[in-house]
N, C-alpha and C positions, 0 to 999 in steps of 0.2 A: 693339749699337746699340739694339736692344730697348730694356736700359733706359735709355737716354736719352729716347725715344719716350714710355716712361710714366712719366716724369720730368715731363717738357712736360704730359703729360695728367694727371697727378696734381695740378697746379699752377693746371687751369682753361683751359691753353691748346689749340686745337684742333694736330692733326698734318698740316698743310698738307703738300702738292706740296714748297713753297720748303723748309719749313723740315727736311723728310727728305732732299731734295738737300744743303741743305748740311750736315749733319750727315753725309750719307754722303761728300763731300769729304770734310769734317776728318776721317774714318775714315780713308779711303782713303789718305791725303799721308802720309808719309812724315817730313815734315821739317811747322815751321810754315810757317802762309801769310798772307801779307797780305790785307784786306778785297779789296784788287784783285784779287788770284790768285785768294781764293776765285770770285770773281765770272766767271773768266772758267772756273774750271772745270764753273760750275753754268751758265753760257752756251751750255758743251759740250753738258749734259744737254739742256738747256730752254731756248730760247732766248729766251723770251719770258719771261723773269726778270730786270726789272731791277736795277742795282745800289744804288739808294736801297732797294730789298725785301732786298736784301742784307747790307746796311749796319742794317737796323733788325733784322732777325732774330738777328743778331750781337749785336747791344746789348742786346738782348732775352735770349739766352743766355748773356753772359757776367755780367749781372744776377741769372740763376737759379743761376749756377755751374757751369752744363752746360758752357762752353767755357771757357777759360782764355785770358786779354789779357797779351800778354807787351808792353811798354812798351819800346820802342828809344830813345836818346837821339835820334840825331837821323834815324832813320829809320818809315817806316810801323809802327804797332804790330802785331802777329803774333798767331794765332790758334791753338788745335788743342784739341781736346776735354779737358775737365776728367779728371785720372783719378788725383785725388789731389794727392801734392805735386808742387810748380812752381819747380821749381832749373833753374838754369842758368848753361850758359856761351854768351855772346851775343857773335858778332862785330858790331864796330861797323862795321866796313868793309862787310860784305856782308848781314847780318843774320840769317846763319845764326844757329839756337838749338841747342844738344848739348844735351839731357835729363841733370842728374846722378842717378844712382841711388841718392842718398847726403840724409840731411837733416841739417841744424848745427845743427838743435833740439833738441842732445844736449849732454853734459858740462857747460860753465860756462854756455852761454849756460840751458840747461833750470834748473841751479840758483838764476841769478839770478831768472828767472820765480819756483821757488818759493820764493826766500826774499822775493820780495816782494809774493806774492801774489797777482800780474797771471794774470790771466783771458786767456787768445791765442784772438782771434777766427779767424784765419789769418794766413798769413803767406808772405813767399815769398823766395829767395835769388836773384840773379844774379850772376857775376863775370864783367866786361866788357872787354873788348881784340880782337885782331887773328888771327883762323885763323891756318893755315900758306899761304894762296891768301894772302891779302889781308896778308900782312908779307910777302911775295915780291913782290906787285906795287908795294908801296910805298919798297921796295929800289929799284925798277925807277927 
C-alpha cells in the first residue's frame, strides 16, 4: 500500500486521513465493493467521513489508475485497487466480480493489434451472467 501512497504523492496530491482509509478498505476487502460499501467501511474507521469525500476520492483514484471502476450493467459500479489487468467474470444477479488470472490479449486478438498497428492504451475484459447462488435463486 506504500506504493499507492507515493503514487498519490508523486502526482502532487497530499496523503490525507480519507484518502489512506480508503485505500486500506480496497486493501483489505476481499471481493469488490460498491462506493456505498466502501463508505460504510471507512464510517467504521472515521466516522466523521462523509460519503460525498468518499465518492470524490474515488473518482479521484480511479482517474490516477490507483483503483480500478468495474462498470455493472445494471447495478452500482465496483471498486478495488488497481493491480494490473482487470478481467472478469461479473454476476449480474448479485454483482459479485471473480478476478481472471488469465488475459485475451494473446493469439488473434494480439496479432490483429499488430498487423494493424493500433497502439493499446489499456483495455479490460468481462464476461457477464449468473453465479451458481443467483441461477438457484432464479430457479426458485
Amino acid at each position: 500500500m506504500a506504493g499507492l501512497m507515493d503514487e498519490l504523492s508523486a502526482r502532487g496530491y497530499k496523503i490525507t486521513p480519507q484518502r489512506r482509509i480508503i485505500l486500506q478498505v480496497l486493501a483489505d476487502s476481499s471481493r469488490h465493493l460498491s462506493a456505498e460499501e466502501i463508505a460504510e467501511q471507512v464510517k467504521k474507521i472515521e466516522a466523521g467521513i462523509s460519503v460525498a469525500t468518499v465518492y470524490r476520492n474515488i473518482n479521484l483514484m480511479v482517474e490516477l489508475g490507483i483503483v480500478s471502476k468495474l462498470d455493472l450493467h445494471d447495478g452500482p459500479a465496483r471498486y478495488e485497487l488497481n493491480q494490473g489487468h482487470n478481467h472478469h467474470l461479473v454476476c449480474l444477479g448479485c454483482g459479485n466480480a471473480v478476478k481472471l488470472d488469465i488475459c485475451p490479449m494473446q493469439g488473434e486478438i494480439k496479432k490483429l493489434i499488430e498487423e494493424n498497428g493500433f497502439e493499446v492504451d489499456s483495455h479490460h475484459f468481462e464476461i457477464t451472467g449468473y453465479c451458481r447462488e443467483c441461477q438457484a435463486r432464479r430457479k426458485q
